[in-house]
Biopython code that builds the backbone (N, CA, C, O; Angstrom):
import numpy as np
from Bio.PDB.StructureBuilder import StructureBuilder

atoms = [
    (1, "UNK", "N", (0.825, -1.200, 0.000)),
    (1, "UNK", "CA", (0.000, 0.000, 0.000)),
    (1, "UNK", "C", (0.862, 1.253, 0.000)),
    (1, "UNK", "O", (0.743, 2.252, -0.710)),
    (2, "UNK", "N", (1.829, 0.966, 1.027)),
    (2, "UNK", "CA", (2.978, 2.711, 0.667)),
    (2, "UNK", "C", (3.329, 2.832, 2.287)),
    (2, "UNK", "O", (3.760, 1.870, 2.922)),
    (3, "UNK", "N", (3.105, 4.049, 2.831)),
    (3, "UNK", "CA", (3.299, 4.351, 4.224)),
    (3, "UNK", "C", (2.554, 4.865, 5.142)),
    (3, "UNK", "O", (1.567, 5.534, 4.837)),
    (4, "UNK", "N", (2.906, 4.634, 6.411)),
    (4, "UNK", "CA", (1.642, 5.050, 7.100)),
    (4, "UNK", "C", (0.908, 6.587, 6.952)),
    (4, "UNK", "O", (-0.174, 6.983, 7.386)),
    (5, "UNK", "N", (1.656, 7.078, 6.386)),
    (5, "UNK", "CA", (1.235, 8.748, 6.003)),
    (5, "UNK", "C", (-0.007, 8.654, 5.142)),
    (5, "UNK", "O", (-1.043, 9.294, 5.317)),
    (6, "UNK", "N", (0.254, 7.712, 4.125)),
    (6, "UNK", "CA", (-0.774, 7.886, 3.067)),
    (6, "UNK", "C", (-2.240, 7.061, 3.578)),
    (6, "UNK", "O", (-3.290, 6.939, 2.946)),
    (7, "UNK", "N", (-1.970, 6.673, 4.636)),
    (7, "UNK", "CA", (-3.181, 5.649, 5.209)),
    (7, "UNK", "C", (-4.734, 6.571, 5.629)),
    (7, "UNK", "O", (-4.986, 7.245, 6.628)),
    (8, "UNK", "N", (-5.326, 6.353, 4.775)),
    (8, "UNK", "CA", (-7.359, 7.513, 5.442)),
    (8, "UNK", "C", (-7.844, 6.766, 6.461)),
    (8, "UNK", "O", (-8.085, 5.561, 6.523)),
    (9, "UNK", "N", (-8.030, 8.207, 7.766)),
    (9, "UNK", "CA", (-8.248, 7.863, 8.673)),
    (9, "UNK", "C", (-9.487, 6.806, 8.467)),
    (9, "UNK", "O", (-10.199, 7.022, 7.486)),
    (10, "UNK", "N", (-9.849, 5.558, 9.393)),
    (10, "UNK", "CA", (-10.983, 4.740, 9.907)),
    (10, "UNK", "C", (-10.121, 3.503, 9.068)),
    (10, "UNK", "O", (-10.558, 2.352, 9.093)),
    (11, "UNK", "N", (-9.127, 3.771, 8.484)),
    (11, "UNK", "CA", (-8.267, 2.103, 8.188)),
    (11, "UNK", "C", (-7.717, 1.201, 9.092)),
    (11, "UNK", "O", (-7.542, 1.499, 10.273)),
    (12, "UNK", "N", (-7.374, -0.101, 8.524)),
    (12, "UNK", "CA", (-6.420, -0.848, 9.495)),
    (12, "UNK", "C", (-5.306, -1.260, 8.459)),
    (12, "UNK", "O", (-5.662, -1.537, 7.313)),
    (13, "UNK", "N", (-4.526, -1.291, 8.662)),
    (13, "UNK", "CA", (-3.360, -1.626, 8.096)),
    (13, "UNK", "C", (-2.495, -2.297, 9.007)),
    (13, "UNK", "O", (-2.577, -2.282, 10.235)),
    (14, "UNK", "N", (-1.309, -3.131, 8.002)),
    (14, "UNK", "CA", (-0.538, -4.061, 8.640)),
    (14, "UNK", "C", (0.722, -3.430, 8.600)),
    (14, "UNK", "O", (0.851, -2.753, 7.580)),
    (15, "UNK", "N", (1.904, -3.414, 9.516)),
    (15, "UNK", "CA", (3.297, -2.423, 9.446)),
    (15, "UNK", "C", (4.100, -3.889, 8.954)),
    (15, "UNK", "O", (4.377, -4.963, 9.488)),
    (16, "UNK", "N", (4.300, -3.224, 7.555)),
    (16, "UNK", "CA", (5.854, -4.320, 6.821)),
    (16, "UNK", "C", (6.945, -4.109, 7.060)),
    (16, "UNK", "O", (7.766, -5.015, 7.198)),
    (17, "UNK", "N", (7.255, -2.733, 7.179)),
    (17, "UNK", "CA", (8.664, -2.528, 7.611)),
    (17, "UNK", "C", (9.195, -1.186, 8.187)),
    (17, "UNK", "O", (8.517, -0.237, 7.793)),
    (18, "UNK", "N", (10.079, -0.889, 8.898)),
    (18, "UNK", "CA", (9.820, 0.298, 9.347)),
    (18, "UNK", "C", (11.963, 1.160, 8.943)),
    (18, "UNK", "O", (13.091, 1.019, 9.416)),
    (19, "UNK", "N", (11.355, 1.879, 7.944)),
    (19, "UNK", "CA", (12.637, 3.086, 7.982)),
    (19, "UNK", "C", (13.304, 3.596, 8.162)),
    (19, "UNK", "O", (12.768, 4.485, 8.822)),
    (20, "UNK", "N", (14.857, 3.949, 8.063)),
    (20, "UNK", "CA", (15.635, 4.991, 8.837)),
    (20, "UNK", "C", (16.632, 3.956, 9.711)),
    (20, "UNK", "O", (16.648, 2.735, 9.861)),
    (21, "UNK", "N", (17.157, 4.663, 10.029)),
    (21, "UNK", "CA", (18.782, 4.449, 10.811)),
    (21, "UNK", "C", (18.534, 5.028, 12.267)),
    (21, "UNK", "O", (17.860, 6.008, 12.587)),
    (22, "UNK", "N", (19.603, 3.749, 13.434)),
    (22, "UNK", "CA", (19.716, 4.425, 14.804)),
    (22, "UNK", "C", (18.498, 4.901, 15.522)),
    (22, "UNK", "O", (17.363, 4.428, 15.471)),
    (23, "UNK", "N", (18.951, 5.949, 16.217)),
    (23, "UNK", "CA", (17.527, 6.311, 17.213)),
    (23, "UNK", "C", (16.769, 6.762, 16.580)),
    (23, "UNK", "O", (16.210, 7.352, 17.505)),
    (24, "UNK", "N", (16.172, 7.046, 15.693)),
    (24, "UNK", "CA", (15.050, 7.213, 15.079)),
    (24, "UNK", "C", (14.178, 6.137, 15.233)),
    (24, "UNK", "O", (13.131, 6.010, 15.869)),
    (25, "UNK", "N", (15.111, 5.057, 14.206)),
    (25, "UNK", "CA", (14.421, 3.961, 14.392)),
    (25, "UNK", "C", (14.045, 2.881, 15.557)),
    (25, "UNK", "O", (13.196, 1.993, 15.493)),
    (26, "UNK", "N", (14.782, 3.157, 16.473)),
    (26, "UNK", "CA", (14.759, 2.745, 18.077)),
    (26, "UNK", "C", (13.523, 2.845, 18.494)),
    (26, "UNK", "O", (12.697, 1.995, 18.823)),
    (27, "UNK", "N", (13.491, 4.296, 18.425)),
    (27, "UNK", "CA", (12.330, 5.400, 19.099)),
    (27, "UNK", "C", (10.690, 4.606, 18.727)),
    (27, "UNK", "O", (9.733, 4.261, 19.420)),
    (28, "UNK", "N", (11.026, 4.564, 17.236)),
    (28, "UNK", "CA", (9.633, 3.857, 16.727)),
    (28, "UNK", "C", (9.298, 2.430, 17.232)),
    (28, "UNK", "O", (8.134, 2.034, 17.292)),
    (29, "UNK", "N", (10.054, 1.894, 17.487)),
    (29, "UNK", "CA", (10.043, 0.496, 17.627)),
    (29, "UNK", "C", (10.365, 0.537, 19.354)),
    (29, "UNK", "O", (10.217, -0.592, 19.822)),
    (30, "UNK", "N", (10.623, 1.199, 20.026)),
    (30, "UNK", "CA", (9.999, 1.317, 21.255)),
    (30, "UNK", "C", (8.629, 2.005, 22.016)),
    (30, "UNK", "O", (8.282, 2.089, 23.194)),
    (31, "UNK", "N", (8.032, 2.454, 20.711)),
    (31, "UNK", "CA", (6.634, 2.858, 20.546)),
    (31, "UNK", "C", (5.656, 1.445, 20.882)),
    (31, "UNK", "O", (4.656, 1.345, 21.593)),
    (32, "UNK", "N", (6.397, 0.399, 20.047)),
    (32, "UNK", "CA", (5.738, -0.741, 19.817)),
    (32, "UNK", "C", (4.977, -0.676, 18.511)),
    (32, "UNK", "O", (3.915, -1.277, 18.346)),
    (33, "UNK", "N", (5.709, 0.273, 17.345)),
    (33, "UNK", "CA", (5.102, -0.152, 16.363)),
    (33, "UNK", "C", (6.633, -0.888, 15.383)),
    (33, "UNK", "O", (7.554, -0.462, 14.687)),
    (34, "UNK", "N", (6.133, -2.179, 15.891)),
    (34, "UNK", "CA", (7.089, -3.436, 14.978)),
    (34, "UNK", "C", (6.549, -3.896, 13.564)),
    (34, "UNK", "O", (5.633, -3.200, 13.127)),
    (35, "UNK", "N", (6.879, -4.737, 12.941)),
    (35, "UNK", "CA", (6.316, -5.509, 11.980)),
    (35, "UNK", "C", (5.291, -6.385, 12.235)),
    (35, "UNK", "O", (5.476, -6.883, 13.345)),
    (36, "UNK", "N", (4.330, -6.785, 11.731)),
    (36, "UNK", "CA", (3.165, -7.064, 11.925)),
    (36, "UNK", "C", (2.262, -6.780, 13.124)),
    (36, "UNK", "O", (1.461, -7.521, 13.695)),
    (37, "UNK", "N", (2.686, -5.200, 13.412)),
    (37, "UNK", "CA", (1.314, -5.198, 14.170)),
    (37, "UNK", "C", (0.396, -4.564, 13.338)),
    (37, "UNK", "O", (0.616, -4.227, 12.175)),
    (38, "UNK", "N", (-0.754, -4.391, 14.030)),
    (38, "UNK", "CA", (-1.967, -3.485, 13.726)),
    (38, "UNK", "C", (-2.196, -2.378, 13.512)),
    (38, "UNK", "O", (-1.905, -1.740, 14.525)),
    (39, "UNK", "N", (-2.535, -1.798, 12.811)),
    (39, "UNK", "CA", (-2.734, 0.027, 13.290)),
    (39, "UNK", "C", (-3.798, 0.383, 12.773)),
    (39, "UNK", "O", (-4.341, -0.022, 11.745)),
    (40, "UNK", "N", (-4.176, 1.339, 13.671)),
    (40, "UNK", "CA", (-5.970, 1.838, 12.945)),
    (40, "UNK", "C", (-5.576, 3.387, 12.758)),
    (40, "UNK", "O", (-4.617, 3.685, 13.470)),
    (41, "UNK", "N", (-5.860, 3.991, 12.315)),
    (41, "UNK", "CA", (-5.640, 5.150, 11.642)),
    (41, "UNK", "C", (-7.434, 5.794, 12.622)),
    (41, "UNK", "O", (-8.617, 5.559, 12.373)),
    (42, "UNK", "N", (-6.889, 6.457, 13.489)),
    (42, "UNK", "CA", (-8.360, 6.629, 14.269)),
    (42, "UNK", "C", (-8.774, 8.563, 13.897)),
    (42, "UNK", "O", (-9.940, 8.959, 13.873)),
    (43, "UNK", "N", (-7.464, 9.575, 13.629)),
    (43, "UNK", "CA", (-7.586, 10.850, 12.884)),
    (43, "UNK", "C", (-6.119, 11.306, 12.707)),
    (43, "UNK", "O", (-5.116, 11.173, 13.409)),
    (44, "UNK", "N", (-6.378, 11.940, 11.419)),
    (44, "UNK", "CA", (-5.502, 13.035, 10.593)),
    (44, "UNK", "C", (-5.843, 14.457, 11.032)),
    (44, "UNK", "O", (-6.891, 15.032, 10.736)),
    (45, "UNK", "N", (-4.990, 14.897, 11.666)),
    (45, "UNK", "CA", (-4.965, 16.752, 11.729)),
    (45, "UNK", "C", (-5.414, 17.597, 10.704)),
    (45, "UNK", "O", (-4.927, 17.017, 9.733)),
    (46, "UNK", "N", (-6.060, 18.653, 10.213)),
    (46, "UNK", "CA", (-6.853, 18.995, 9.123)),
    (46, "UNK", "C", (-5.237, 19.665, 8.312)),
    (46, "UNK", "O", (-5.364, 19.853, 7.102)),
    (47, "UNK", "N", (-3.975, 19.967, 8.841)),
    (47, "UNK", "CA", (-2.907, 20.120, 7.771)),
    (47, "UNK", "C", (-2.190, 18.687, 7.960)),
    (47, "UNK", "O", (-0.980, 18.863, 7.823)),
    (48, "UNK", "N", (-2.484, 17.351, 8.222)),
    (48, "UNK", "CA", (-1.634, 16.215, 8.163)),
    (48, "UNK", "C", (-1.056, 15.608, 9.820)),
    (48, "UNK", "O", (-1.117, 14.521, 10.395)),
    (49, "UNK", "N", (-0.649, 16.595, 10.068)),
    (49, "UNK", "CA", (0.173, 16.491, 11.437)),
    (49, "UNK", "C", (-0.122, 16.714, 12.492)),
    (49, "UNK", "O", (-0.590, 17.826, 12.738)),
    (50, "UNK", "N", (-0.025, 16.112, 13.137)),
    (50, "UNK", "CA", (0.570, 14.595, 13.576)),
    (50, "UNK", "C", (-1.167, 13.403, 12.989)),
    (50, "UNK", "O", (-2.205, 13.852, 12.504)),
    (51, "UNK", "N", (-0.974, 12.524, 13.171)),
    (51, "UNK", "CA", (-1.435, 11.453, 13.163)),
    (51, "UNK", "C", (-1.791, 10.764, 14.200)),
    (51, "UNK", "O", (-0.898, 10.020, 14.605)),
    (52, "UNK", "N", (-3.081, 10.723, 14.972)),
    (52, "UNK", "CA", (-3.532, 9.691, 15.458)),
    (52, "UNK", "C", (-3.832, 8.317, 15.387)),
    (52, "UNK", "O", (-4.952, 8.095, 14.928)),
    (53, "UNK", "N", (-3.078, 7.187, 15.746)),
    (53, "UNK", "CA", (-3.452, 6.128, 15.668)),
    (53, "UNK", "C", (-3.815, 5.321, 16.630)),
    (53, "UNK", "O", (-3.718, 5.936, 17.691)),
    (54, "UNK", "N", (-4.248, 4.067, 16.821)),
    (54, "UNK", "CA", (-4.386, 2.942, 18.002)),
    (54, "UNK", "C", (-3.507, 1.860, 17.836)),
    (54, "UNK", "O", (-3.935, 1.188, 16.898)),
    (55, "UNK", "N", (-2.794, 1.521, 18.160)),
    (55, "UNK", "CA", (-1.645, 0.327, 18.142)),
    (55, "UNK", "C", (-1.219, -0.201, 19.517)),
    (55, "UNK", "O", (-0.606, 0.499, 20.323)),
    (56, "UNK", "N", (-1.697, -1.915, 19.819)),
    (56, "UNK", "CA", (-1.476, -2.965, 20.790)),
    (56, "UNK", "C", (-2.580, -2.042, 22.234)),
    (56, "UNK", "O", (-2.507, -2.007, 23.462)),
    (57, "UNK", "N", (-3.264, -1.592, 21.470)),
    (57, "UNK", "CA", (-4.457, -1.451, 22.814)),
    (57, "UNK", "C", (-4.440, 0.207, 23.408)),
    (57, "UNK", "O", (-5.018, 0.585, 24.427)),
    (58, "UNK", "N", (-3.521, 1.158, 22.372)),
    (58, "UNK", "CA", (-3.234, 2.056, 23.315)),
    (58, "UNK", "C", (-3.341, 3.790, 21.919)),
    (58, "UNK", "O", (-3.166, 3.873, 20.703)),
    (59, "UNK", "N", (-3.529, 4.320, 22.479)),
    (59, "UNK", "CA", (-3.656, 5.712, 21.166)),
    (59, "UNK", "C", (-1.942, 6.384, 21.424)),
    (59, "UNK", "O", (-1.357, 6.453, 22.504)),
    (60, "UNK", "N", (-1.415, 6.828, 20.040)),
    (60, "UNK", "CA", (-0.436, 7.427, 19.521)),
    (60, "UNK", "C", (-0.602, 8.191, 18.662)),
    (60, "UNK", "O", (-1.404, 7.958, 17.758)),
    (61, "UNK", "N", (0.256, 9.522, 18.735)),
    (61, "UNK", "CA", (0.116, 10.238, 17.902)),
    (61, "UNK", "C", (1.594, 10.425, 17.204)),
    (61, "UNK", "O", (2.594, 10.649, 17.885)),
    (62, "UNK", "N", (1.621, 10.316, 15.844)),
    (62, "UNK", "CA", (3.204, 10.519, 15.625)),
    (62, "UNK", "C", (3.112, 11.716, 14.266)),
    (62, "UNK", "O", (2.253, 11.992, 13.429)),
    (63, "UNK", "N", (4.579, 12.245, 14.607)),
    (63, "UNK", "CA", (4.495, 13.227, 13.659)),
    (63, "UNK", "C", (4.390, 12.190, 11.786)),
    (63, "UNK", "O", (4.641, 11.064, 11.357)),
    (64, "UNK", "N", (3.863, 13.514, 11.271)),
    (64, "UNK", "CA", (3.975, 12.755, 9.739)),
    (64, "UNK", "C", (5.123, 12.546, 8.827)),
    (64, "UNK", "O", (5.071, 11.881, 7.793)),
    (65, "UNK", "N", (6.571, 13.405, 9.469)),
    (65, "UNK", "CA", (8.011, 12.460, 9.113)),
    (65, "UNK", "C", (8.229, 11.263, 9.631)),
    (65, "UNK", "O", (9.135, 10.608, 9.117)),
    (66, "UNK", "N", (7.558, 10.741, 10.633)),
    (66, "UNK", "CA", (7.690, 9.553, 11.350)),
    (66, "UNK", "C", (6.721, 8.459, 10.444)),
    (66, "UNK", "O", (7.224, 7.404, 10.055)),
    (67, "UNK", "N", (5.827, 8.671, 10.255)),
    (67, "UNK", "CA", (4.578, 8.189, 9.778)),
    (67, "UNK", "C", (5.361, 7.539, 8.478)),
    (67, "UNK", "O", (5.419, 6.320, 8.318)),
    (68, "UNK", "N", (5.944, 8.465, 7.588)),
    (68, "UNK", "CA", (6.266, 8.491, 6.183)),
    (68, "UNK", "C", (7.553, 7.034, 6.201)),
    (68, "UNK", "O", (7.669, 6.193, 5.309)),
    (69, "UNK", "N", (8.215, 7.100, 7.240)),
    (69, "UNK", "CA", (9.131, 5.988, 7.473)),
    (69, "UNK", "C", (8.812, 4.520, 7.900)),
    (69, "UNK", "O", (9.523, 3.561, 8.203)),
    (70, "UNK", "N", (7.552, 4.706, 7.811)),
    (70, "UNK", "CA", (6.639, 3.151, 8.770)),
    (70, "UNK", "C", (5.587, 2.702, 7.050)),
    (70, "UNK", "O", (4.532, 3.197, 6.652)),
    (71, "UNK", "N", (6.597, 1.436, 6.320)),
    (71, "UNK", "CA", (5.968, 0.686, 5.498)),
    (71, "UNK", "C", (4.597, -0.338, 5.336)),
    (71, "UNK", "O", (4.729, -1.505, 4.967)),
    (72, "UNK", "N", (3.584, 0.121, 5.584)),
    (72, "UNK", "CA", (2.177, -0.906, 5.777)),
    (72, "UNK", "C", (1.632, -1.199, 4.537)),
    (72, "UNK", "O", (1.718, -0.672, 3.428)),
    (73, "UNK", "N", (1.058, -2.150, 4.977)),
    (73, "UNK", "CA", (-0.041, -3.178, 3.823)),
    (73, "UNK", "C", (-1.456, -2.818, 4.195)),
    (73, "UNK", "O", (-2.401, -3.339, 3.603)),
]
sb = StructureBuilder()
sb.init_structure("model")
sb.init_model(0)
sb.init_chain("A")
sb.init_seg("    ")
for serial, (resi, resn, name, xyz) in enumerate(atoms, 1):
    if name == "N":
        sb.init_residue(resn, " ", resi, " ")
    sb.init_atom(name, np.array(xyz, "f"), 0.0, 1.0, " ", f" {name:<3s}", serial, name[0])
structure = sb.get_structure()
């Protein structure tokens, strides 16, 4: 499908792979968004940013450079 950026809010999508080098990528993946979890896309900010989602039971909001680095199906 592309990245979590491009995902319309009320989706679920699956995370294939996630982007970037070092603590960046740490950061995300101590979020708990790994490879095959879940994510629901629950709202988009009316300019993009940040992103609300639900992932392993809990709401996150990540900016949309972050978003753009997280590969889903």
């Amino acid at each position: 499908m592309g990245t979590l950026k491009q995902v319309k809010c009320g989706e679920t999508v699956t995370v294939l792979k996630i982007n970037g080098n070092g603590a960046v990528r740490r950061r995300i993946m101590d979020m708990g968004i790994t490879k095959g979890a879940e994510v629901f896309v629950r709202k988009v900010a009316p300019f993009g940013d940040p992103v609300e989602i639900t992932i392993r039971g809990y709401e996150l909001s990540l900016r949309k450079a972050d978003a753009e680095m997280i590969e889903v199906n």
